[in-house]
Steps between C-alpha positions, in 0.01 A plus 500: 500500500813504279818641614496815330136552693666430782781700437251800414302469815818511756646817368146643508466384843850681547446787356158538713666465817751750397225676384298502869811584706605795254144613592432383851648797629218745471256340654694446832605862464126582437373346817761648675385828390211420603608457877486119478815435637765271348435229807160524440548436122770195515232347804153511310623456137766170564218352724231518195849351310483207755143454552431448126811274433390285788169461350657471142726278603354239812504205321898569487512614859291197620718248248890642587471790789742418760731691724875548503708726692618666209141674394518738796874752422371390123165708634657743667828604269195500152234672694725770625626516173135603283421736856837684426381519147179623548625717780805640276235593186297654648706752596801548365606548152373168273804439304753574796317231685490266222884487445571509837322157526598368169880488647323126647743340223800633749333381817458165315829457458668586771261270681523190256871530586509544891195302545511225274827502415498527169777633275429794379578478088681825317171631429380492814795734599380716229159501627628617849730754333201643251286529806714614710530756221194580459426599851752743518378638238187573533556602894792724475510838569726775655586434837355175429745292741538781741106456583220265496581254211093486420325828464133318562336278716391348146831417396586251836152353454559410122887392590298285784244336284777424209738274799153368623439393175873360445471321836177359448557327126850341645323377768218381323714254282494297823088490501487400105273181576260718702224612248478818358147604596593409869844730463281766359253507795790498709601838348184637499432465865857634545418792344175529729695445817713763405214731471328368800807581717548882365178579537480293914788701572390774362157458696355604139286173411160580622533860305609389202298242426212722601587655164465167285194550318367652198842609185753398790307131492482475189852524363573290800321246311625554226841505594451132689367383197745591287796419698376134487424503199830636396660226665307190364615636115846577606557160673331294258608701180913596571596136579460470121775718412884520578575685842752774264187540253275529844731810613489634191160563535433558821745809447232641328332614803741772524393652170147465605545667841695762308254593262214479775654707726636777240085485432280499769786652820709671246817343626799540309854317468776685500851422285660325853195302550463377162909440470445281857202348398643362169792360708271336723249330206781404311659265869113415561529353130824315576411389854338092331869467472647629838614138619726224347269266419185430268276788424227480686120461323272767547274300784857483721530866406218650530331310812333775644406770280327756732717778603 
């Protein structure tokens, strides 16, 4: 395959897994509608994930599977991160959510800096200070510091899931010879355990997987499969490309989620929130440049793409 192939296929493979996450949000919210509750969800669909990519994958597992300390808060910090997503879409408002999270490029810096003491470049000040921005923005209100700073149990779950995420890629720079599909599974069963414990303490399991069977199995199925799949053509495809070409286009999940939700929830942005979210895109498009050194390529960026 020539290089302009190749080139062709990544931002496809980009601009699908923007695509799936700008959607991904009405299914969750549909099975939660459905009374299958967001443990429930994050439990059955991220162990289909792992089941398959075991399968997929064994002859990786069985070459290069080994285990190092740093899997388990690298399990913990991502699958708390895509429960707080799921958790965070399906009920609250989709674009809040989403821009709450995609304030990650602040977390990232601020951790790069105190954790691996890296020095943060002028842009990476201007990433904090866009963010920071941002936030406000789309938060305020009257009597906004007076009060409870967030209005919605959705807006601490997608702040959550966005310093998960942050957390989870600096650490992961320190598991870069473990292989991906390993790191993936590690996720996935994150995720699960996350679900698991909600629903244990909850004392919910045995009912709600009671109601696993028929439409509510189905796009659990689906879901699993797609969330795999969606990570074998994002892994394999963006390490093509350069990691500020890779944001790029991953920003276009917010234009999908936009347009879905304005379509099928009837969700729309007001002038604050689309003021705050174009600070926040614009710092998530800066963020490949937050430290003084090399840009990074898009497989040290983008190491984990799930949410």
């Amino acid at each position: 395959m020539n290089l302009a192939k190749q080139k062709l296929l990544a931002v496809t493979c980009a601009l699908t897994t923007a695509l799936v996450w700008g959607l991904m949000w009405f299914p969750f919210r549909t099975l939660h509608e459905a009374g299958f509750s967001t443990a429930a969800t994050s439990l059955t669909v991220y162990l289909v994930s792992a089941a398959l990519g075991v399968v997929l994958y064994r002859e990786v597992f069985r070459r290069e599977a080994r285990f190092e300390f740093i899997l388990l808060p690298l399990a913990l910090l991502y699958g708390w991160c895509n429960f707080s997503y799921t958790w965070a879409v399906s009920e609250g408002q989709v674009m809040r959510v989403l821009l709450l999270f995609y304030l990650s490029p602040l977390w990232s810096a601020l951790f790069s800096w105190l954790l691996l003491h890296e020095r943060l470049s002028r842009i990476g000040w201007l990433v904090i200070a866009m963010s920071l921005g941002g936030m406000l923005v789309i938060l305020y209100r009257p009597g906004l510091f007076s009060g409870d700073f967030f209005s919605s149990r959705a807006d601490w779950l997608a702040l959550s899931g966005g310093i998960s995420f942050a957390l989870g890629n600096v650490l992961s720079k320190r598991a870069h010879a473990l292989p991906v599909a390993l790191k993936s599974a590690m996720v996935w069963l994150g995720v699960a355990a996350c679900g698991l414990a909600s629903l244990l303490w909850r004392g919910q399991l045995g009912a709600e997987l009671m109601l696993l069977h028929g439409e509510v199995l189905l796009i659990v199925l689906v879901l699993g499969v797609t969330l795999l799949a969606t990570s074998i053509i994002s892994m394999h495809g963006l390490s093509i490309l350069p990691a500020t070409q890779v944001m790029t286009l991953m920003l276009m999940e917010l234009l999908f989620a936009a347009i879905s939700a304005y379509l099928l929830a009837g969700e729309r942005m007001q002038l604050q929130e689309w003021i705050g979210g174009a600070l926040i895109a614009s710092a998530s498009l800066l963020s490949g440049h937050i430290v003084q050194k090399k840009p990074a390529t898009a497989a040290e960026l983008v190491v984990i793409t799930e949410h």
